[in-house]
N, C-alpha and C positions, 0 to 999 in steps of 0.2 A: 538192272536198275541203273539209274543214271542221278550221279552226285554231284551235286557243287557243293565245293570245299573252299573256304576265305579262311586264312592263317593267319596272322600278324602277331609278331613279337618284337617289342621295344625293350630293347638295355638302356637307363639313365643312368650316367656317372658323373657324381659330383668334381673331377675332374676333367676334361679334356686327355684325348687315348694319346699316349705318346707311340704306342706300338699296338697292332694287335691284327690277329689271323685267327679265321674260324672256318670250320669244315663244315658247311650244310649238307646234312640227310632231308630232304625235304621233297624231294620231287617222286612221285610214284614211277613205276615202268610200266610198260605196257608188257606183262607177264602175268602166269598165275592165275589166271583165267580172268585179267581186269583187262578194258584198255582206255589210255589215255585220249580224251579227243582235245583239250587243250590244256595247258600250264603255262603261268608266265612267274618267277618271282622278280620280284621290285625292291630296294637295297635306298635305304638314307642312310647318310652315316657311312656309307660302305660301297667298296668294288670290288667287281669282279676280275678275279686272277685266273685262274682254272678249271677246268670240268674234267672229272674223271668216273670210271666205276673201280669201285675198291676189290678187299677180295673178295667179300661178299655179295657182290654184282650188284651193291649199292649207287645210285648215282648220286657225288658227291660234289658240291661247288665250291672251289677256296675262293675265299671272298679277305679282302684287306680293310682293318678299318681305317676310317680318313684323321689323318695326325689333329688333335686339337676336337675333335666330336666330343660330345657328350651326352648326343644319345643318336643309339644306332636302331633302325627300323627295319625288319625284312619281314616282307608280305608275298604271301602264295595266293595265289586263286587256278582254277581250274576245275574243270570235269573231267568225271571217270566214270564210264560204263564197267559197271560189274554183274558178278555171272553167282547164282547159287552150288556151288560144287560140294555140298557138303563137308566142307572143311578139308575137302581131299587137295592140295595144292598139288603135287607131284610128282616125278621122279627129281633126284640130284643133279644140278647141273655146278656148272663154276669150278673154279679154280682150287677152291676149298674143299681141301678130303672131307668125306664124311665121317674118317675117325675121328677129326678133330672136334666134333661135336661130342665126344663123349670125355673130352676132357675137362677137368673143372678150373674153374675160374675163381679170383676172389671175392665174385659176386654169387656163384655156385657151389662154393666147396660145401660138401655134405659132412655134417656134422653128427653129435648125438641124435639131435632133434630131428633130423631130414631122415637119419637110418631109424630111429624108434617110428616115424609116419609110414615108412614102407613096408614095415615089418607087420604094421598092424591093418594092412589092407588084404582082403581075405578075396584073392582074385588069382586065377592059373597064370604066370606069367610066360606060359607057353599061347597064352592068347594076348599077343599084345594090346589088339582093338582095349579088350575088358579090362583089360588091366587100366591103361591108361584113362579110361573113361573114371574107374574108380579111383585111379589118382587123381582126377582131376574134382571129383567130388569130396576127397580128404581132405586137401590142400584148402578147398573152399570152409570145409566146415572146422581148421586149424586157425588159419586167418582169418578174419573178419576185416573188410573193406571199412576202412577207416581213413580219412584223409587227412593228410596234415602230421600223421605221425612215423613217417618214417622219408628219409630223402634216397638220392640217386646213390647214395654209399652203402645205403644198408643192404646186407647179403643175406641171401635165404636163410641162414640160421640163426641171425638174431631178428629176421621178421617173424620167421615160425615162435624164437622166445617170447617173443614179446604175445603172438599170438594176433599180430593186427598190421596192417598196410593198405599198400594201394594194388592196381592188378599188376601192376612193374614189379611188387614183392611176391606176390602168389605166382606168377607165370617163373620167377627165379627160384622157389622152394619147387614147382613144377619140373623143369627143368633137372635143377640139383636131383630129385629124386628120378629122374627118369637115365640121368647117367648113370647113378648108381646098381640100377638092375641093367648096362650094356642096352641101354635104347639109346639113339642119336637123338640129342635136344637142342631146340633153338628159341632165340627169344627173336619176336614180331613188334616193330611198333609202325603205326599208322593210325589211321581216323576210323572211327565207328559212326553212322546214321543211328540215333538214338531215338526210341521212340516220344512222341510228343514234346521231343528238347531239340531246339535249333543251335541254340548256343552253346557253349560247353568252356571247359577251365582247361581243356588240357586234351593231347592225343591220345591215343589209346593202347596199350599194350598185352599182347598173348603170346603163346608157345605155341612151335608146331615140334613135332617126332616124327622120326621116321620109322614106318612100318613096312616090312618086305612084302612088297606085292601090289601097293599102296603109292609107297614116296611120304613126302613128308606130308602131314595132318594136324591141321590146325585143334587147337584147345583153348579157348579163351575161359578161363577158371572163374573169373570176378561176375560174369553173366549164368554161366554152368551151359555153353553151348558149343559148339561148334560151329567157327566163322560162316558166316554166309552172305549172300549180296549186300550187307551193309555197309561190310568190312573193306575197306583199302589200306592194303598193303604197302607201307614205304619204303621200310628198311627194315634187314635181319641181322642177324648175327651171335656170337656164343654168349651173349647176354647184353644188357642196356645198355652199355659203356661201345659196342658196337654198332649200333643200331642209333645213337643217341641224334635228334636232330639235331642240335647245335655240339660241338667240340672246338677247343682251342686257347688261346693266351690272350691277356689285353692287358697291359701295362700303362701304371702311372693315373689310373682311374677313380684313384680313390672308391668309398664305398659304392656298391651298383646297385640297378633298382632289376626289376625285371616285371612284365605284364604281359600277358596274353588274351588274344582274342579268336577266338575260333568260333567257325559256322559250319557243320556239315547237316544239308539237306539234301529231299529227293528234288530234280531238275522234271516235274512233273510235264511241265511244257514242251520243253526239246524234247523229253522221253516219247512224250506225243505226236509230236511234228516227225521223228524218226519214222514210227509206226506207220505215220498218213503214208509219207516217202515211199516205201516200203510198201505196201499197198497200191500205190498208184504204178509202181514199176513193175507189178506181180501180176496187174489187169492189161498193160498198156505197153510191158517191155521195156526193152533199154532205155533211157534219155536221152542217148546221143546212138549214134548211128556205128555197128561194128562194121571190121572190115577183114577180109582175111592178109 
């Protein structure tokens, strides 16, 4: 499937910035069975200082903002061809052991409530597949996708209390519970192609584990599916706070505003025009002339 994705997010501050550095997760890879065919971001308000990939083989851009702004603008667009793979992402690669996915975090630590949900899942945890599936079906029917009531601070054990969030709290009770029985868990955020909705309020967020034989396997809880070509992959890491598109500092701002605009569709036309390409090279051979 071939997506076009348009991002823009605007910070307004009733002050002018005297200082401020931010880390964008923004930009897809061409990995994981997607690949990029363009990406440009574009920055008001803001420059660019460095590019890097983190340990998470995130690609990351330190951006500075401009002294005296008050409001800062950064917009993505691009396409990305994706692949159906059943949710199966892969084997391990990167810098980053794969023990460390089994460690918890303050957005992971498993509590009463995360160890009372595992206990009560009636699944051989000598079959990871089964297992996981049916955690992923507990978790859904613990939380209830509610928006607006929990932020980027709340940790799996007081979403599970509360009993409600967004998929950022159910993919972190996912998670928290899959460390706890010795599975490698990670949280995924990136965009989803939503059916009959072009616009949307916000990116998207799921869990993958890691299964021997497998690699790691996506679970997105809040839909009850396993990622598939709708899905683009951005950034990962051992929970939100990794993964986050935006991190960083801004001083002297006074109060901020924040809004967002996002687009993910299918690029029905280029998906087209690829096809004809394709086609006409399969009847007619190369384009251009080979040589030895």
């Amino acid at each position: 499937m071939l997506l076009t994705i348009q991002h823009e997010t605007r910070y307004s501050f009733d002050h002018g910035v005297s200082h401020g550095l931010q880390r964008l997760r923004l930009r897809p890879k061409s990995t994981h069975g997607q690949q990029i065919v363009d990406w440009t971001t574009e920055l008001q308000g803001a420059q660019p200082e460095a590019e890097y990939d983190d340990q998470h083989q995130n690609h990351v851009e330190l951006v500075s903002l401009e002294p005296g702004a008050r409001e800062v603008v950064v917009t993505c667009k691009g396409t990305v061809r994706t692949a159906d793979n059943s949710g199966v992402v892969g084997e391990h690669t990167g810098h980053f052991p794969l023990w460390c996915f089994l460690r918890a975090t303050p957005l992971t630590r498993a509590g009463l409530k995360v160890r009372a949900l595992v206990a009560g899942i009636d699944a051989d945890r000598k079959q990871p597949l089964e297992f996981l599936h049916k955690l992923s079906e507990a978790v859904r029917a613990a939380v209830d996708y509610v928006p607006g009531t929990t932020d980027v601070k709340t940790s799996a054990e007081q979403a599970l209390a509360a009993g409600r969030g967004v998929c950022q709290d159910q993919a972190h009770v996912f998670i928290s519970a899959g460390r706890l029985v010795d599975i490698p868990t990670r949280y995924v955020g990136g965009y989803l192609k939503m059916d009959g909705q072009v616009e949307q309020d916000a990116g998207h967020g799921w869990a993958e584990a890691y299964v021997q034989g497998l690699g790691w396997v996506g679970f997105d809880v809040a839909n009850a599916i396993c990622p598939d070509e709708r899905y683009v992959r951005v950034a990962s890491g051992c929970d939100y706070s990794d993964a986050a598109p935006f991190t960083g500092i801004a001083t002297g701002t006074g109060e901020s505003r924040l809004s967002v605009h996002l687009s993910v569709d299918e690029n029905r036309v280029g998906q087209q025009q690829q096809s004809q390409n394709g086609q006409r090279q399969s009847q007619g051979g190369p384009q251009q002339p080979g040589g030895d």
